[in-house]
N, C-alpha and C positions, 0 to 999 in steps of 0.2 A: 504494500500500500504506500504510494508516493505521498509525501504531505506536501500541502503547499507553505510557503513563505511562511506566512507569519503562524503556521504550525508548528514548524520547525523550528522557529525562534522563541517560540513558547514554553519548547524542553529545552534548548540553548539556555535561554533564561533558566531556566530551573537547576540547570547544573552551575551555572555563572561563566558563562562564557561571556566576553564583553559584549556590547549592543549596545545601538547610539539609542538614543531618546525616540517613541514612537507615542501614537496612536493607532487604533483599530476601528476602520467602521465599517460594520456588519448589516446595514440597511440605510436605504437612500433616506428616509426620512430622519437618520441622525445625523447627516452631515454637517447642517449647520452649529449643532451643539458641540460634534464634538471637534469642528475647527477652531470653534471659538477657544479649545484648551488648548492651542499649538500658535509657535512661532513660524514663521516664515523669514527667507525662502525654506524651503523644505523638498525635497521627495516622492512622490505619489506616486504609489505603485500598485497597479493590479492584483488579487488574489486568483491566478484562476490554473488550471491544469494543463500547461502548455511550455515547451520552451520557446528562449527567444520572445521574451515577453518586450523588451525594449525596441526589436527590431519589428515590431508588428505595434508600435506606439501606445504600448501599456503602462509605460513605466517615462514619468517625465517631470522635471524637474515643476516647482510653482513659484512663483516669485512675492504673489500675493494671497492672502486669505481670499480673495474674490475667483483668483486666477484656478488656486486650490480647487473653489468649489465649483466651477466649469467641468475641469476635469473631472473629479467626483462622478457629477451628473454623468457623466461622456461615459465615462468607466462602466459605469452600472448596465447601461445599456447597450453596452457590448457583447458578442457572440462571436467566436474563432471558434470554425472546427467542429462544433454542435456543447462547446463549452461556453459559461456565463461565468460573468466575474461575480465571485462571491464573498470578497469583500475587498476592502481596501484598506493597505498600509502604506500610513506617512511618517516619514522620518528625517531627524533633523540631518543637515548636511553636513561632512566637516569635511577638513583640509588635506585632499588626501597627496599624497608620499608618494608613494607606488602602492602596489596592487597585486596579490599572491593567489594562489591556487591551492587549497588544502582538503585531501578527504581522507575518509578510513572506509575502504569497502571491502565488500568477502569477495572472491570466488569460486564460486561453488562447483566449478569444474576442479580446480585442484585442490579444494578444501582448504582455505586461508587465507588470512586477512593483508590486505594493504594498507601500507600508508603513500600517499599520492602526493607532491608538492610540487610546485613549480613556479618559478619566476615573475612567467607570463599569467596574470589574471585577468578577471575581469573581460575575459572571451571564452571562446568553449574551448575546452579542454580537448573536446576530438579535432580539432583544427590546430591546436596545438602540435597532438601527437602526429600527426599527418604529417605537419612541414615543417616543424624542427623539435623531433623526439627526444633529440640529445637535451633540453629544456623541460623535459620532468621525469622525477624522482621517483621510480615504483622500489619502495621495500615490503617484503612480506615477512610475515610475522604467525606466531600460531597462538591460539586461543587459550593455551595453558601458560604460556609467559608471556603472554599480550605485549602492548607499544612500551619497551623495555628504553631505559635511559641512554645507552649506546644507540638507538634508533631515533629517537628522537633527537640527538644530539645530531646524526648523518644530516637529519633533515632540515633543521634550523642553519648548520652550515650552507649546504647547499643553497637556499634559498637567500643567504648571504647576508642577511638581517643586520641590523645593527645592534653593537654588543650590548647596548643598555636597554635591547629586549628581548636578550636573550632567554632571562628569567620567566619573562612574560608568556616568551612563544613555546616556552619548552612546556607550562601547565598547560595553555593551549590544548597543545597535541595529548596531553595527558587527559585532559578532559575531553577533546573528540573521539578519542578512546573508551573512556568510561561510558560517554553516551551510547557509542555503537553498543559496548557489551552489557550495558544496564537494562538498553531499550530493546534487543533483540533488532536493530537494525543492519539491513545490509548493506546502507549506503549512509553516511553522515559525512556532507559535501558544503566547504565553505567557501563559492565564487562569488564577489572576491572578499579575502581576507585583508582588509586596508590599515598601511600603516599611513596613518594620520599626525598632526602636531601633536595631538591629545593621546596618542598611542596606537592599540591594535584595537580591531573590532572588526567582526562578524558583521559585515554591509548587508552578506546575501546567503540563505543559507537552504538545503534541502534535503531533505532525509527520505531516505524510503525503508519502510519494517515489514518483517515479517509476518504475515496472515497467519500464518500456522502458530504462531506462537502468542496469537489470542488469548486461551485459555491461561498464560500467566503472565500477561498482561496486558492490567486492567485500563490501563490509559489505549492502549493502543484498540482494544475491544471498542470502549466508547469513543473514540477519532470514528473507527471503521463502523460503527452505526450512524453514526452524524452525515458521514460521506452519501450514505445508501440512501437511493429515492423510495417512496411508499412500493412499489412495484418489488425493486429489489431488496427490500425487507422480508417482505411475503416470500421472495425465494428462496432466500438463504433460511427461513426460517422452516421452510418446507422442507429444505434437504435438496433442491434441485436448483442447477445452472443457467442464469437468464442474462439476456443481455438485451436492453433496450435498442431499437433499428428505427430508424424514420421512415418506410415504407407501412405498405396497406394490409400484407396477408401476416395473421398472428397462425403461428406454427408452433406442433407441440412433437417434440420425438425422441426417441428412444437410442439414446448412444451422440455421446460428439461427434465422431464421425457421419453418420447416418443424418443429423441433425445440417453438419456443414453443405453435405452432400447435396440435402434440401435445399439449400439456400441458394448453392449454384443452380439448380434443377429450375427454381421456380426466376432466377436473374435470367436464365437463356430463353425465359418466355417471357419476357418484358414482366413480371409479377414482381413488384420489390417486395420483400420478407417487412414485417416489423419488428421482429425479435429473431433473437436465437435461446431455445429451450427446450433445453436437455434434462426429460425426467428423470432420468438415468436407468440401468438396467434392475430387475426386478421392484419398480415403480410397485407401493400401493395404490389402494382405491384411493385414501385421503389424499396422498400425493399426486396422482392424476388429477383430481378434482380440486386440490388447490390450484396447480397450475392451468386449469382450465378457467376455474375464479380470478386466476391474474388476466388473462386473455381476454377476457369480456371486460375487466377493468379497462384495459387499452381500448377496447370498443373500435376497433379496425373493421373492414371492409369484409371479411371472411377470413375464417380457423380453416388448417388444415393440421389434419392428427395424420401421420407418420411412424408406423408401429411393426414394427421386424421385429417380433417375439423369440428372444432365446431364453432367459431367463424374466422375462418380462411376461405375463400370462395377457393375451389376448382378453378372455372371457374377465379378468378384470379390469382390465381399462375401458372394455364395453359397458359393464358398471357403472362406472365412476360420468363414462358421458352420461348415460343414461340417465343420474343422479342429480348432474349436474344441469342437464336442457329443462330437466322438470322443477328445482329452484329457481333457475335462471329464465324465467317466461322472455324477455327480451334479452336476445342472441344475435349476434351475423351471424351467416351461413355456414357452415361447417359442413368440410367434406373429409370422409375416415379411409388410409389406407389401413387396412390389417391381414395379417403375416404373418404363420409362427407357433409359438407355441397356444394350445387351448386356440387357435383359429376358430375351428369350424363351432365352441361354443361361443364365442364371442361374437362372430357375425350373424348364427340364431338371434343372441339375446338383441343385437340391433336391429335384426330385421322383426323379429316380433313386436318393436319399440318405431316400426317404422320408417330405421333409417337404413339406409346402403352402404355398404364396404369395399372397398377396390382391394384385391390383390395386388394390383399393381402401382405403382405409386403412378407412372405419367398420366395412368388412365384419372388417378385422382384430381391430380394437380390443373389436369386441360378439364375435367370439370367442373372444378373450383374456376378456373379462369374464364367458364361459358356461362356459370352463372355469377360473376362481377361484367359480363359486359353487356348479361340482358340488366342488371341493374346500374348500371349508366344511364 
């Protein structure tokens, strides 16, 4: 789970990593309040899920409280990519120096941690490595003697500092350290790290944690519900795999693969998908019919269910529609491939219930798509 900006300076904070002077504002209608607690000029930066936020004019300097809240406005109602800015952070400016490059990431192909530094900051660091490599510092390091004083010592040379922050930069890295292995993160990344009249600080900072290690911990659990829209609450909480689509046809099926597969199936008939949703293999009833309950949430143009029974039983996912068309009196259209195991009970119980089943999936999909363009 990537955090944004001022997420990540929120645990920065918490450990004491430096940070110049900020505000946070979370909704358009607090802007004026809470500019009125800040000096100027100052910083305005976007909160939203993208990189290259400066280069796409998210992030821009203010000269005045007035100026401030132009931008604001402007910010709020932004949209790159199918992402919304969700909130804004301003921060006061200082006198910078130069400009460094600092992270601690894992990788998880050769099991072990880096420490990342470089000179050049304040640009992206894959442009860096690209055309002049020789200008950063990869040391790895292993999880049982973590960022050891000899390694940190490599890296504050390197980076050439000046000796009266030595002290300063060596805690630093000791505490981007502590943060990676306190928070279960696998990236704790400070572009740039500025040294200023006023000394060093954390200008920009980003993090990404581990999902799987939810269950002990508890900050990162509640980030990673905050993040999730009403939709994907109901997923996760179901046990199955969704992912929101800006198209018309809501699709439900059985297996990633099988599901992806879908998706191109129904793109080479001009059908755009609205989702991707994967019940996973031996799907219950409730599990079927909650994500049939998220589907009719979306309220899209036609369901198509997708159903290759190996471990998944046919005859209850015939159920759970069946369950679900007789709650739900207002539905799209829904057309049923089914396949597999308990087949032949499961197309009974829908043809007794009045509805049809394709064995074949094209046969489904081209009459999901005959009947969206008798309803055009």
């Amino acid at each position: 789970m990537r955090l944004l900006e001022y997420e990540s300076k929120q645990v920065f904070r918490k450990y004491g990593l430096p940070l110049v002077a900020s505000i946070l504002i979370e909704k358009p209608e607090n802007i004026d309040t809470m500019l009125a607690q800040f000096s100027f000029p100052a910083i305005v930066k976007s909160q939203i899920a993208i990189g290259g936020r400066g280069k796409a004019g998210l992030i821009k300097i203010a000269h005045s409280r007035e100026e401030a809240k132009s931008l604001c406005t402007e910010f709020f109602q932004r949209e790159i990519a199918g992402f919304r800015v969700k909130a804004i952070l301003i921060e006061s400016l200082v006198n910078i120096k130069h400009e460094y490059y600092v992270s601690v990431a894992l990788d998880t192909s050769s099991r072990q941690f880096f420490v990342i530094a470089s000179a050049e900051g304040g640009v992206e660091i894959e442009t860096v490595a690209k055309n002049t490599p020789e200008k950063i510092l990869k040391i790895p390091f292993d999880l049982n003697h973590g960022l050891t004083d000899d390694k940190v010592d490599q890296v504050v040379k390197f980076l050439n500092l000046p000796e009266s922050e030595y002290e300063t930069a060596k805690k630093f890295f000791h505490t981007l350290w502590d943060i990676a292995h306190m928070s279960e993160a696998t990236l704790v990344e400070v572009n740039p790290l500025v040294l200023a009249e006023e000394g060093l600080f954390a200008v920009d900072g980003k993090m990404i944690l581990d999902e799987d290690a939810d269950f002990r911990q508890p900050d990162t659990k509640i980030l990673q519900q905050k993040k999730l829209s009403e939709l994907e609450k109901i997923a996760k909480e179901a046990g199955f795999s969704f992912v929101e689509l800006d198209g018309e046809v809501g699709i439900l099926a059985n297996g990633a693969g099988l599901t992806l597969a879908l998706l191109d199936v129904l793109t080479d008939l001009n059908l755009k998908p609205a989702n991707f949703l994967d019940v996973g293999g031996g799907a219950s009833k409730e599990r079927v019919f909650k994500a049939l309950e998220l589907l009719f949430k979306m309220n899209p143009k036609g369901v198509l269910i997708n159903i290759y029974g190996g471990i998944t039983r046919c005859d209850v996912v015939a159920e759970a529609v069946i369950e679900a068309l007789k709650i739900f009196a207002e539905h799209p259209p829904m057309v049923i491939r089914l396949t597999g195991t308990k087949e032949k009970e499961g197309v009974e119980l829908l043809h007794n219930a009045g509805m049809d089943a394709y064995a074949d999936v094209l046969e489904a999909v081209n009459k999901l798509k005959e009947i969206l363009e008798v309803k055009k």
